[in-house]
Every structure is written in C-alpha cells, then in structure tokens.
VMD Tcl script that builds the backbone (N, CA, C; Angstrom):
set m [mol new atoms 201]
animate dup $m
set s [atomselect $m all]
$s set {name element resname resid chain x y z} {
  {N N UNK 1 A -13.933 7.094 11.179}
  {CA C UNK 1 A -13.135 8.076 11.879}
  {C C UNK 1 A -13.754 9.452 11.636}
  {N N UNK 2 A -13.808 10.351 12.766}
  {CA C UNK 2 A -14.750 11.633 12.567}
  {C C UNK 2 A -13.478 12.390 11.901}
  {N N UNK 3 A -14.290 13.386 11.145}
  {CA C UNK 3 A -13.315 14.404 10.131}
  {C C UNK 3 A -12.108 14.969 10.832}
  {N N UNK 4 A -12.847 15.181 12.258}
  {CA C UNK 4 A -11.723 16.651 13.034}
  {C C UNK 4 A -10.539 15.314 13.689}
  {N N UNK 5 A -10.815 14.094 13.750}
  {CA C UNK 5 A -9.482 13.404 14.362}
  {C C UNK 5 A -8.049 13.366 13.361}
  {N N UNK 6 A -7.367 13.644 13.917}
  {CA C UNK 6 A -6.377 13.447 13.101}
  {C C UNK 6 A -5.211 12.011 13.648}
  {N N UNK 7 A -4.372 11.841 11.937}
  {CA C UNK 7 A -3.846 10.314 12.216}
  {C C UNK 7 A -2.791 10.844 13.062}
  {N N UNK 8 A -2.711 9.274 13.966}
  {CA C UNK 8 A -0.508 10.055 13.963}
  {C C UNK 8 A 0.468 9.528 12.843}
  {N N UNK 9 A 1.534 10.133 12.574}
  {CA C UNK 9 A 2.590 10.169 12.313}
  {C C UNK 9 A 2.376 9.187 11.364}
  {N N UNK 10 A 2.645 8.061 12.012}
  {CA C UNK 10 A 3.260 6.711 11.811}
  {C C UNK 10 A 2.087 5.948 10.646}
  {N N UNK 11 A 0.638 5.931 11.086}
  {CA C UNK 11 A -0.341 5.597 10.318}
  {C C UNK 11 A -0.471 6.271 9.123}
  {N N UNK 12 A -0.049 7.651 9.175}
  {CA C UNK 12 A -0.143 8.652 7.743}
  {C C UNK 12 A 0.849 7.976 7.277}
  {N N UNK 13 A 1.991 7.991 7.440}
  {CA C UNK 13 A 3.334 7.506 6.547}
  {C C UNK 13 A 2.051 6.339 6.218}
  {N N UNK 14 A 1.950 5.262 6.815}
  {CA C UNK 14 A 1.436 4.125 5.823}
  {C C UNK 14 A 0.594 3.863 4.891}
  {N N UNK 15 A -0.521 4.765 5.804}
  {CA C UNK 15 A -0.912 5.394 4.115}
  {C C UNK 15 A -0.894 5.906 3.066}
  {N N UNK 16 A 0.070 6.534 3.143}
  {CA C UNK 16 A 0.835 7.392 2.074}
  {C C UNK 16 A 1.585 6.371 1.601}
  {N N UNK 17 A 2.301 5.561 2.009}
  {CA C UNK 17 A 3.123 4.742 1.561}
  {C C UNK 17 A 2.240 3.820 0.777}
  {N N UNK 18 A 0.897 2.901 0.948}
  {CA C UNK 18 A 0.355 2.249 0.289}
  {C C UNK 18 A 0.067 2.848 -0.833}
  {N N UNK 19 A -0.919 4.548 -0.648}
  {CA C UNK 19 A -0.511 5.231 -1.856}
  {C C UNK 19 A 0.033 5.242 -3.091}
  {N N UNK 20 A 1.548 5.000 -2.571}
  {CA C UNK 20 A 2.341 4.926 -3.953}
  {C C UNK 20 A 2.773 3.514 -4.256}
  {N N UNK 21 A 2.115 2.302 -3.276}
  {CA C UNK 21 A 2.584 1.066 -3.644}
  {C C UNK 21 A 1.258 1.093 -5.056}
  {N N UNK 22 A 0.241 1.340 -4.597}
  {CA C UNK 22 A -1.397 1.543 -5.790}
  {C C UNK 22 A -0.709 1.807 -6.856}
  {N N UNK 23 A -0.002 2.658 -6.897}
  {CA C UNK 23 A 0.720 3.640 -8.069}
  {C C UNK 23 A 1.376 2.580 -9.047}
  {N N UNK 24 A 2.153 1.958 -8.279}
  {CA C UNK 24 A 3.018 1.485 -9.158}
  {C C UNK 24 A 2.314 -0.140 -9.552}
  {N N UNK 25 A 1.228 -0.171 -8.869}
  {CA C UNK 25 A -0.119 -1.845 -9.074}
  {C C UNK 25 A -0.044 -1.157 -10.272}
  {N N UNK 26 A -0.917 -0.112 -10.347}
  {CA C UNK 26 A -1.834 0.306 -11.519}
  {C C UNK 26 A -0.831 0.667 -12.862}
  {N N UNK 27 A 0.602 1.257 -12.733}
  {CA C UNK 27 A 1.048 1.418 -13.792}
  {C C UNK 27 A 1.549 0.179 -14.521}
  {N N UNK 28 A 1.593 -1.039 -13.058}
  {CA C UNK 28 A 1.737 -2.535 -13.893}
  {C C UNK 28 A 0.817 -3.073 -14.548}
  {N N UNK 29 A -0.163 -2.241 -14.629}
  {CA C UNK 29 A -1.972 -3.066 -15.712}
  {C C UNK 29 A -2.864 -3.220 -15.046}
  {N N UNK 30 A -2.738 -2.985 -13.441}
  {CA C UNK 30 A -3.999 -2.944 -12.123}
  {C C UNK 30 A -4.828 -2.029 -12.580}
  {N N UNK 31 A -6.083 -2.429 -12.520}
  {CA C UNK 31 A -6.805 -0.576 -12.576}
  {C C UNK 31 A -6.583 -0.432 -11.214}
  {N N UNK 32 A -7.143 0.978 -10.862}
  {CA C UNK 32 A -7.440 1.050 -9.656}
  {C C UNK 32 A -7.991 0.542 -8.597}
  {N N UNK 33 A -9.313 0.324 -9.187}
  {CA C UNK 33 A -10.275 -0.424 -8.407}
  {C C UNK 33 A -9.572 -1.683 -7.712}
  {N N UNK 34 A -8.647 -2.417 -8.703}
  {CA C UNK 34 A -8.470 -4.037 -8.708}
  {C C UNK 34 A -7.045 -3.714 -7.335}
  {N N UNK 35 A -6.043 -2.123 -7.423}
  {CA C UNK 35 A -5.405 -2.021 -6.623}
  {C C UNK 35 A -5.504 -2.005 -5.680}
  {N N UNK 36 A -6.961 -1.144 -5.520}
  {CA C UNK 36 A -6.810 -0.414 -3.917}
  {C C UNK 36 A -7.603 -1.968 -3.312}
  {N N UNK 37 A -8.216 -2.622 -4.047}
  {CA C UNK 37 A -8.778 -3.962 -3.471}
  {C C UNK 37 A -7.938 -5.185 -2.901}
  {N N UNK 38 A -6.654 -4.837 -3.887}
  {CA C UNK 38 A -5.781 -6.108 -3.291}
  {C C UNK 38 A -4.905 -5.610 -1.847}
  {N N UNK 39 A -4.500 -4.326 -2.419}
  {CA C UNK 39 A -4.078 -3.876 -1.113}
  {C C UNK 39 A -4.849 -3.671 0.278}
  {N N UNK 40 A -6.239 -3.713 0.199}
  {CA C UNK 40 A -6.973 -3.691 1.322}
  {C C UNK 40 A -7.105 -5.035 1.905}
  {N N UNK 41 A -7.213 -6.490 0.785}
  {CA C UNK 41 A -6.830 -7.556 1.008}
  {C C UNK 41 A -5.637 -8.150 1.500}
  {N N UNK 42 A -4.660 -7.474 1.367}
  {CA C UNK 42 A -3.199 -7.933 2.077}
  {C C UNK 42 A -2.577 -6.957 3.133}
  {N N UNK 43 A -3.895 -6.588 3.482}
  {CA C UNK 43 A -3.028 -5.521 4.557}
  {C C UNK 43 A -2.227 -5.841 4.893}
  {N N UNK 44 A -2.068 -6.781 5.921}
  {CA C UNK 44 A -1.285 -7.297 7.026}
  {C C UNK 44 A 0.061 -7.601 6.077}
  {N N UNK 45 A 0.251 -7.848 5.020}
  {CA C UNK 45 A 1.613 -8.294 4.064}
  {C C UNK 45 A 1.816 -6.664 3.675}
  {N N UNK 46 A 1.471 -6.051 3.695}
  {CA C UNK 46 A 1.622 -4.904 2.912}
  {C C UNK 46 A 2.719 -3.817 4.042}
  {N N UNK 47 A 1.269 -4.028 5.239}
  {CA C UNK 47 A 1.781 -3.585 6.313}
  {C C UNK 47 A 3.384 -4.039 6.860}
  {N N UNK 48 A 3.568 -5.411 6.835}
  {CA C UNK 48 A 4.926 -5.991 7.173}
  {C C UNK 48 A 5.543 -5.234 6.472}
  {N N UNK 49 A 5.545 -4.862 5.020}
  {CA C UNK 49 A 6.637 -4.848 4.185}
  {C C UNK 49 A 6.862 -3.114 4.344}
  {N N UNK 50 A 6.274 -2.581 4.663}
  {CA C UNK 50 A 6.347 -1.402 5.153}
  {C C UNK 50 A 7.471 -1.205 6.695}
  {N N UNK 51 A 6.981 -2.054 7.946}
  {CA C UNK 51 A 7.771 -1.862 8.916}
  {C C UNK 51 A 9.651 -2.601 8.541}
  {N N UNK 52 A 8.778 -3.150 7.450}
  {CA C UNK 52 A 10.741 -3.929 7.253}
  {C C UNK 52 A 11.282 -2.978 6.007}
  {N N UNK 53 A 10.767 -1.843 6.012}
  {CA C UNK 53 A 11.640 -0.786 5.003}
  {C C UNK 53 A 11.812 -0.971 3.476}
  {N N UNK 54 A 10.837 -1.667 3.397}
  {CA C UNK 54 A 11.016 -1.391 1.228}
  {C C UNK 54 A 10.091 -0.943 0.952}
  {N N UNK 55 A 10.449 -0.485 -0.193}
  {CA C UNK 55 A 9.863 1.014 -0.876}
  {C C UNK 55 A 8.602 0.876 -1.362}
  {N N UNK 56 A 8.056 1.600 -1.766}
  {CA C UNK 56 A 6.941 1.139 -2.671}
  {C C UNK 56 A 6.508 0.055 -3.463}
  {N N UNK 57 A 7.768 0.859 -4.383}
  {CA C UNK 57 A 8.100 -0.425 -5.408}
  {C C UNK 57 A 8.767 -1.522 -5.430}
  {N N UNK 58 A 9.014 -1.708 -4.461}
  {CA C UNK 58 A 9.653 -2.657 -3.666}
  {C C UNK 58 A 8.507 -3.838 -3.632}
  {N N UNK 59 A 7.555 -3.262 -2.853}
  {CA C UNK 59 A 6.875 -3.715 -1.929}
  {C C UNK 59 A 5.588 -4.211 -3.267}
  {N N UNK 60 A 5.463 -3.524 -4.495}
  {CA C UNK 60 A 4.583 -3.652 -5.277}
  {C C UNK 60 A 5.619 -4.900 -6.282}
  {N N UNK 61 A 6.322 -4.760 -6.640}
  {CA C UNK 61 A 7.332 -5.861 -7.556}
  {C C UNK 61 A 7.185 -7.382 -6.772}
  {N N UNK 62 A 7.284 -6.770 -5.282}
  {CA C UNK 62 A 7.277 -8.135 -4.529}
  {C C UNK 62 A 6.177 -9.386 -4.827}
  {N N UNK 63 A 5.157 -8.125 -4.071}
  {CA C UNK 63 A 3.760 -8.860 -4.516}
  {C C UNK 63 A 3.165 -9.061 -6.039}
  {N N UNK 64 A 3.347 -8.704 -6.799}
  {CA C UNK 64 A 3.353 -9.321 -8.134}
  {C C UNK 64 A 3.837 -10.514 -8.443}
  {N N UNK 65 A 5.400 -10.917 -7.259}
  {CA C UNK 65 A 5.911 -12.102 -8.118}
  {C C UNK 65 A 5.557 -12.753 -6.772}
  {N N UNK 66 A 5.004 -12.528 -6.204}
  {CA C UNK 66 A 4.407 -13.804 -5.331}
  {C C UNK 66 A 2.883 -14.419 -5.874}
  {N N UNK 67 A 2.228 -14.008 -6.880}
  {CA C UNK 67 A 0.991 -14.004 -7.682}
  {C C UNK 67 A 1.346 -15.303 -8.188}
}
mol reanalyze $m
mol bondsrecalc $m
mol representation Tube
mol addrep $m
C-alpha cells in the first residue's frame, strides 16, 4: 500500500483492534514475534471475532483456549 493512501474507517478499527488482541497474546507469555505471527495466521478467525463484537481480550482468551 503506497504511504499517501489512506485506510477506511472500518479496516483501521481492525487493525487497531488486532493491536490490542497482540497485547494481551504477549502479556499471556507470546513474544511478539510468536503474536503478530499467529494473528497473521488466523486472520480470517480473528477477523470473525472482531465483526461479532468481542473485545480484545475476548478475542485473545478465546484463542488461547481453543490451542
């Protein structure tokens, strides 16, 4: 994506929102690296859990106990 495009709306929220799902990987013992990797791996689950409204940590507790 070139620098000067900007996201809409809807795509920023999700990124921002994965954001703080990382947050709460990594304060469970994820490093980073291992976060932003799983979450790039489950987009599409990540993404769902986003349009069906749970939170971050929601969405990070979830996927832990589906492991």
């Amino acid at each position: 994506m070139a620098k000067n495009e900007e996201l809409d709306p809807e795509t920023a929220a999700l990124i921002q929102w994965c954001t703080e799902v990382e947050g709460f990987l990594v304060a469970a013992g994820a490093s980073l690296d291992e976060a932003q990797g799983y979450i790039e791996e489950e987009a599409e689950w990540f993404t769902d859990q986003f349009y069906e409204g749970l939170t971050p940590e929601q969405a990070a507790k979830a996927s832990m106990n589906d492991q």
